[in-house]
C-alpha positions in Angstrom: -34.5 114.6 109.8 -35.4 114.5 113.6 -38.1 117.5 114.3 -36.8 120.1 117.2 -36.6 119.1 120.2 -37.7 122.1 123.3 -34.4 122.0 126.2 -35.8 120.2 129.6 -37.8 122.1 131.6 -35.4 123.7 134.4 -37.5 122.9 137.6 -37.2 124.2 141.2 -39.3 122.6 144.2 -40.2 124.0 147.0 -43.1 121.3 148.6 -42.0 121.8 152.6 -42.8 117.9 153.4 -41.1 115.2 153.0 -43.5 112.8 152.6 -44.8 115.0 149.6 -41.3 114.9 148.6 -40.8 111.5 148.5 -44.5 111.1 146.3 -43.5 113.1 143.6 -40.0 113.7 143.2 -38.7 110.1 142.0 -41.3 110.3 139.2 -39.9 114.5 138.3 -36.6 112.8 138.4 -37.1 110.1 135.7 -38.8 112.3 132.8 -36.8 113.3 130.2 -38.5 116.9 129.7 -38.1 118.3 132.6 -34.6 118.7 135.0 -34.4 119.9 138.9 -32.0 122.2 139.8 -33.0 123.3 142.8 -35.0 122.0 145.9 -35.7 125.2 148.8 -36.6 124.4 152.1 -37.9 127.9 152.7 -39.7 130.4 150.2 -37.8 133.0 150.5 -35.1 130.7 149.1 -37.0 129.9 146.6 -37.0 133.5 145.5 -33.5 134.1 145.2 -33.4 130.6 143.1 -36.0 132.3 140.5 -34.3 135.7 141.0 -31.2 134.1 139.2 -33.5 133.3 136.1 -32.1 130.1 136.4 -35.2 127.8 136.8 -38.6 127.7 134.2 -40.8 126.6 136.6 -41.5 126.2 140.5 -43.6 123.4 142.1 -44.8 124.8 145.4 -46.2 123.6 148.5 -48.4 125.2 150.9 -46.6 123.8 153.6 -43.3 125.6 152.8 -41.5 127.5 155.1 -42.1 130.9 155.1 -44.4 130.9 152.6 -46.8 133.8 152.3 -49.3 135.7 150.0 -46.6 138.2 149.7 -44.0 136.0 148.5 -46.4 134.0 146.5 -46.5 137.8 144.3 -42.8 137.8 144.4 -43.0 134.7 142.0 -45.6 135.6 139.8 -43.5 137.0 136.8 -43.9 136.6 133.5 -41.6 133.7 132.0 -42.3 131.2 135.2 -44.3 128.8 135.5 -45.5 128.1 139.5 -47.8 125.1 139.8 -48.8 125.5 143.4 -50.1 122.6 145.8 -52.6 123.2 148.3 -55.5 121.2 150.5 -58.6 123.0 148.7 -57.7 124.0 144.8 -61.7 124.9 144.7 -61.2 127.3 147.1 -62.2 131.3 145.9 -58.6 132.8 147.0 -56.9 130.3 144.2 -59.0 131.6 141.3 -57.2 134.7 140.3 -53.7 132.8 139.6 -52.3 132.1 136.6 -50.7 129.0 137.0 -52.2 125.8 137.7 -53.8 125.1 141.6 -53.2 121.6 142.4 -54.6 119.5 145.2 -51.6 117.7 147.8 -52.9 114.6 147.1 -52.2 115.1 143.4 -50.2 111.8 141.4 -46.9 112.4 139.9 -48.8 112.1 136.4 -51.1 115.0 136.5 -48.3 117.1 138.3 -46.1 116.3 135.2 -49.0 116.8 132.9 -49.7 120.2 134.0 -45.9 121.3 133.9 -45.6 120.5 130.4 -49.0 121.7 129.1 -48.4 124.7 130.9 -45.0 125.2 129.8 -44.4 128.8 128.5 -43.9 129.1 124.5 -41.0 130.7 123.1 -37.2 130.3 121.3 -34.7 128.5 123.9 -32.6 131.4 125.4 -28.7 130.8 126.2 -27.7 130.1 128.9 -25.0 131.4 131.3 -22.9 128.5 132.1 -21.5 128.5 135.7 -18.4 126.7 137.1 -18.9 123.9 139.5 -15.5 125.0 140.9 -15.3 127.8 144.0 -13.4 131.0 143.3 -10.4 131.1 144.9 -9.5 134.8 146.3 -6.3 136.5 146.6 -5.0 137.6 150.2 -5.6 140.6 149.3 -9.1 140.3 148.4 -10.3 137.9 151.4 -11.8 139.5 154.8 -9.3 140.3 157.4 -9.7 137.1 159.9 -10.7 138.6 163.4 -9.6 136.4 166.3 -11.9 134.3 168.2 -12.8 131.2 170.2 -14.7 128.4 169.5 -16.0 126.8 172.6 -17.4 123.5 172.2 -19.9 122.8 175.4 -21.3 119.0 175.8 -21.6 116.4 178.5 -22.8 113.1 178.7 -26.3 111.3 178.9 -29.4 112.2 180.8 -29.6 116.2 181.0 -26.2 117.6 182.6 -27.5 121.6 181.4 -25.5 121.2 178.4 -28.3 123.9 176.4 -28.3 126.1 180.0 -24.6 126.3 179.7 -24.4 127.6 175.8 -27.1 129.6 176.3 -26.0 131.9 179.3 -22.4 131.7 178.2 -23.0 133.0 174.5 -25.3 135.7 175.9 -22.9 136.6 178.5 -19.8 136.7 176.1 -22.3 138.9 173.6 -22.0 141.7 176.4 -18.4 141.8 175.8 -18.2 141.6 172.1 -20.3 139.4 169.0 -21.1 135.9 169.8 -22.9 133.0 168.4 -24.3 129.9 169.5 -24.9 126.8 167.3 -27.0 124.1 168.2 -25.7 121.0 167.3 -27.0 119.1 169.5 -28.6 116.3 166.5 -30.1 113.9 169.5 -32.4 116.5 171.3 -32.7 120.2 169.9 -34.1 122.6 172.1 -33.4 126.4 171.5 -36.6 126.7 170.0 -38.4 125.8 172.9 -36.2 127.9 175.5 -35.9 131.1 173.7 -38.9 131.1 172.0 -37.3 131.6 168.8 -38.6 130.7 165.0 -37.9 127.2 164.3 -38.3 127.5 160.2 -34.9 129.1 160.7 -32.6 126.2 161.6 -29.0 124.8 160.3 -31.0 122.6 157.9 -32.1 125.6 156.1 -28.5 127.1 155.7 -26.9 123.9 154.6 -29.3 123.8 151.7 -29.0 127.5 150.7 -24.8 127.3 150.8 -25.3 124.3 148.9 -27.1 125.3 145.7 -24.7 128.5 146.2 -21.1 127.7 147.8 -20.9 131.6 147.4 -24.1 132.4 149.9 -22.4 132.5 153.2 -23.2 136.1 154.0 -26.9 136.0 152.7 -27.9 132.8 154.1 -26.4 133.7 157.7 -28.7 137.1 157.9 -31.4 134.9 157.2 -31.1 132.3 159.7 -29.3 133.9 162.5 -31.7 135.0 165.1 -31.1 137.7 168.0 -30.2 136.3 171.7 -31.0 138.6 174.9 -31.9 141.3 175.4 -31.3 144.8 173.6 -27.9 145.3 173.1 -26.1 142.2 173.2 -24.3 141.4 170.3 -25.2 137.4 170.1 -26.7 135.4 167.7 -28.2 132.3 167.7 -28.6 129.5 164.9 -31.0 126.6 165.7 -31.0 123.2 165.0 -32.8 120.9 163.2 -36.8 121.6 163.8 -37.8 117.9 162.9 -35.8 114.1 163.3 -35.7 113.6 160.0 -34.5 116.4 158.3 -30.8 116.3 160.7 -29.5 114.0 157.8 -29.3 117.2 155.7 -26.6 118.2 158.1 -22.9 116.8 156.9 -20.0 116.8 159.2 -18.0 118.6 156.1 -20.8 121.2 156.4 -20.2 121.4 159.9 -16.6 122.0 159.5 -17.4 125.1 157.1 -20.1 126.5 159.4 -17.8 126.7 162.1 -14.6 128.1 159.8 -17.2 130.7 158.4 -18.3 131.8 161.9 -15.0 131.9 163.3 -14.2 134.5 160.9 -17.4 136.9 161.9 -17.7 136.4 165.1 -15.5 137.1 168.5 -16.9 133.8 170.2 -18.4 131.1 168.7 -20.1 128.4 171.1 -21.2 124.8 170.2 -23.9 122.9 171.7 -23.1 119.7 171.5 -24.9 116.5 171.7 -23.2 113.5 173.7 -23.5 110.9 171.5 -20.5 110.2 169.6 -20.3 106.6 168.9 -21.0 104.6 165.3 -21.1 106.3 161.9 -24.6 107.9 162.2 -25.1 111.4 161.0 -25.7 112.7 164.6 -22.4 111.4 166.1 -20.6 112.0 163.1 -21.6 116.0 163.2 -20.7 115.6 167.1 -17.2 114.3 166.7 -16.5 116.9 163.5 -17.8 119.9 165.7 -15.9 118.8 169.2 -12.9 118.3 166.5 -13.1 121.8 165.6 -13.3 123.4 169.3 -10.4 125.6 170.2 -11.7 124.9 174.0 -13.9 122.3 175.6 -16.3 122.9 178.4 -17.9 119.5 179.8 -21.3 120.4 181.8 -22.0 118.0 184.8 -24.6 117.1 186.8 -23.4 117.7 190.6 -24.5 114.4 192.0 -23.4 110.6 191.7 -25.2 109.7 188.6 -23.9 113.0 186.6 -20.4 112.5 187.6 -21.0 108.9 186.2 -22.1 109.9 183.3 -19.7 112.6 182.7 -16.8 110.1 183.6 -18.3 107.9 179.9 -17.9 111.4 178.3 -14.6 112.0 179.5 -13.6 108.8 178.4 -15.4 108.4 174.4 -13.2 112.0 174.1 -10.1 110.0 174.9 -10.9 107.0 172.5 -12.9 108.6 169.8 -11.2 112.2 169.4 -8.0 111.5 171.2 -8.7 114.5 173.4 -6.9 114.3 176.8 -8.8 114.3 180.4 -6.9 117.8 181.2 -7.8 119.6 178.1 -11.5 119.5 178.8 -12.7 121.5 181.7 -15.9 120.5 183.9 -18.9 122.5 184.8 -20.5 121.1 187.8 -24.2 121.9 187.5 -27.0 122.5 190.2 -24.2 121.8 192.6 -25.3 121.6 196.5 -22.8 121.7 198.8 -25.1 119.9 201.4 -25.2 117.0 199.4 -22.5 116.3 196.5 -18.7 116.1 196.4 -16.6 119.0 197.2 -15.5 120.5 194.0 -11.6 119.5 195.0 -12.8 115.7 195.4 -14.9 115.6 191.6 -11.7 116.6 190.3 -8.9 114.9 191.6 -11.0 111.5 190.8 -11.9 112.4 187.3 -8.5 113.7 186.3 -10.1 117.0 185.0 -9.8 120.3 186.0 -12.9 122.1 187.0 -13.7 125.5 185.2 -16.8 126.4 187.7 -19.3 125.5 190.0 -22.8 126.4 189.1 -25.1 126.3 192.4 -28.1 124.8 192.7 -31.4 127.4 191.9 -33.9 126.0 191.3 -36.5 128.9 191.6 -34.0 131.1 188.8 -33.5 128.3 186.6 -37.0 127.9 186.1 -38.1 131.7 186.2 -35.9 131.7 183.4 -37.3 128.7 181.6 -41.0 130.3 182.3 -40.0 133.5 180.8 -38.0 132.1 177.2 -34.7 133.9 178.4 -31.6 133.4 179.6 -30.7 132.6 183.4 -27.8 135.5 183.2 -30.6 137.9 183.3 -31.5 137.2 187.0 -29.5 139.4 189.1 -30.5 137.7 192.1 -29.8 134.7 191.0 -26.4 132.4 192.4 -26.0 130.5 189.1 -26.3 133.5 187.2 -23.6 134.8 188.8 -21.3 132.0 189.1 -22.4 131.8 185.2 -21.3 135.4 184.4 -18.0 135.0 186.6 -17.0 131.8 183.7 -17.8 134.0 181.0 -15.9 136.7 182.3 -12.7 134.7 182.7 -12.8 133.2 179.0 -13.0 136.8 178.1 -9.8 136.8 179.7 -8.3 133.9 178.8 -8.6 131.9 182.1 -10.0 129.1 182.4 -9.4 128.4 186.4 -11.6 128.6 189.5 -10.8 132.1 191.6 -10.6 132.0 195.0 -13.2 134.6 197.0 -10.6 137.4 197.0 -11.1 137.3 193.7 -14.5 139.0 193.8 -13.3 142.2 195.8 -10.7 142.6 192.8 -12.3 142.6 189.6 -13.6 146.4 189.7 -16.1 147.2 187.2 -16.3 144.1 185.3 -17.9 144.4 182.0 -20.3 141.7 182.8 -22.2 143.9 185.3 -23.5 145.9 182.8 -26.1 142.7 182.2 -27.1 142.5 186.0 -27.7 146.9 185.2 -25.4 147.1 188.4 -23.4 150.5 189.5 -19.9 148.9 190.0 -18.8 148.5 193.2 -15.0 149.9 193.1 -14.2 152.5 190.3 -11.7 152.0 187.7 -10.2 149.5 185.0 -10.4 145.4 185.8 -7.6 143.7 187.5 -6.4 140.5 185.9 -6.4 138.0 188.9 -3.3 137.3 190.8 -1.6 134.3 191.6 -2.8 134.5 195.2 -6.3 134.9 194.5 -6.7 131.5 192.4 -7.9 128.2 194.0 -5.2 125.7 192.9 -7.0 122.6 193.1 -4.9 119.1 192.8 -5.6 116.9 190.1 -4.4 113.2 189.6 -2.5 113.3 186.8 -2.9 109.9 185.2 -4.6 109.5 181.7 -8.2 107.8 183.1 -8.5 109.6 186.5 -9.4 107.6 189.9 -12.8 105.4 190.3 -14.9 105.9 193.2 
């Protein structure tokens, strides 16, 4: 007669480096007493795991995100076990816990040791079996589906202003009505840096917490959506992945439900996307599935010879890779200087694209605005901020053409003034803009555009 045997342990980690990770977690793996069920990237993650009651015991790292004294109460309960890992266990702010204090430098053998020794006593209690299987809903039951954009902005090598661009479109479309902007941008994230905005709460982050809960969309959005602007425009921003290594977490299937579950919240939802989109590594995979998903296409371009190089290799890994015509992607030339570069009607009757605006060069805005963490469409005195609010105005409209200057003297009290806190100049509702008052430019229609 075999003696009773206690269930495994049911184990949720929370150690917040990877290299940590990577110590211990092959040896947790392997014993047969103790089972993980959930890994957290953030603490307050791992509080809605143990709120569930469906782990034993937590192995935490100082080094977590998020991680504080407060939520460190949160998880002292009685039934769990929380073995926590820190630099000094000796240290006089440890001695009050209940659970074991660990050093980071402890083996996989005394972690395992002091789960099982420490393991609460008691009669197994059942278990609430869950399916593995989503809940479908009725069409009665699911959220009415609000229409929306999804605008996907790239470019190609070097630094067109692809992050400039989704930046000071989203917050401009957020004056209108709720935006958000994603960065997926897997090569080079940056949102961090030019909004001054909390890195711990990144994509990475909300892949893992709709993950271990297919049914967490809403929660795990409030928690890693951060504000954009100023007061009172309704945009959102989601950031990308704070370190190199943690942007294979990121799946392009993931990608494709981010963007589905956005489209269904949000008005406008704009894509930073990286431009590398060759070979089956997770960066360019998440590109191609992203640029896949874009209802429109805006392609930012440096204004001189070596941007419109580069952007001509864009234009053309769309064609092969995606299949995406020349004149379905519209161009953004950047820090354009008339003095110097091609006339807008020249950059695109030899790319074979149209051109959907012409940002001038300002050099003294741009980086007033990169000074101050905010974006460029702040500046009312600023040229590309206005030649940046005049593009997001006409997407709000559905256009995506350059207007000629009549244009300007017709557009009454645009809604995009309200961000410049501007009186408007002519009373009354916005005229849609006339057939006159657009800049037809030609464009060479054959599939690969003319060379220089």
């Amino acid at each position: 007669m075999t003696g009773y045997q206690p269930p495994k342990l049911r184990l949720a980690l929370g150690l917040g480096d990877q290299e940590l990770e990577q110590r211990l977690r092959p040896a947790l793996d392997a014993a047969d007493d103790l089972s993980v069920v959930a890994q957290c990237l953030a603490a307050d993650q791992l509080v809605q795991v143990v709120d569930t009651h469906a782990v034993d015991a937590a192995v935490v790292g100082w080094s977590l995100h998020r991680l504080t004294d407060a939520l460190l109460d949160q998880l002292d309960r009685p039934g769990l076990l929380v073995v926590l890992l820190v630099p000094d266990p000796d240290e006089a702010r440890w001695r009050g816990r209940r659970g074991p204090v660990l050093a980071l430098d402890t083996d996989p053998v005394s972690l395992h040791h002091a789960l099982v020794s420490a393991r609460p006593a008691g009669r197994p209690v059942p278990r609430q079996r869950t399916s593995p299987e989503p809940v479908v809903l009725k069409s009665a039951d699911r959220a009415d589906p609000r229409a929306g954009g999804v605008i996907a902005v790239t470019g190609g090598a070097g630094a067109p202003g692809r992050t400039t661009l989704a930046i000071n479109l989203t917050a401009a479309l957020g004056t209108a009505d709720s935006s958000v902007l994603v960065e997926l941008d897997l090569c080079a994230p940056s949102l961090a840096a030019f909004l001054d905005l909390d890195p711990s709460r990144n994509i990475c982050t909300l892949a893992h917490a709709v993950r271990e809960d297919p049914h967490n969309w809403t929660v795990a959005l409030h928690d890693e959506l951060q504000p954009l602007g100023p007061t009172g425009v309704a945009a959102v921003v989601l950031c990308g992945p704070p370190k190199r290594e943690m942007r294979s977490s990121v799946g392009h299937g993931f990608v494709e439900r981010l963007v589905a579950e956005l489209a269904g919240r949000y008005r406008w939802v704009i894509l930073d996307v990286g431009p590398d989109l060759l070979g089956i590594e997770t960066p360019a995979a998440n590109h191609r599935a992203a640029l896949a998903a874009a209802q429109h296409i805006l392609l930012a371009t440096g204004s001189d010879f070596v941007g419109l190089w580069h952007a001509r290799g864009a234009l053309d890994q769309l064609e092969r890779q995606l299949g995406i015509e020349r004149r379905s992607v519209h161009l953004v030339l950047n820090r354009h200087d008339a003095r110097y570069h091609h006339p807008p009607a020249e950059v695109e009757w030899h790319l074979g694209a149209p051109i959907a605006a012409v940002v001038p060069f300002d050099h003294a805005a741009a980086q007033r605005a990169v000074a101050d963490q905010r974006p460029l469409v702040t500046d009312p005195a600023s040229r590309a901020s206005r030649a940046l609010l005049a593009l997001a105005e006409r997407l709000n409209r559905g256009k995506l053409r350059v207007p000629g200057e009549a244009s300007d003297q017709n557009n009454g009290d645009a809604w995009w003034r309200h961000v410049l806190r501007r009186a408007p100049v002519v009373a009354g509702k916005p005229q849609a803009l006339s057939a006159k008052a657009r800049l037809r430019l030609p464009v060479q229609h054959t599939p690969r555009g003319r060379a220089w």
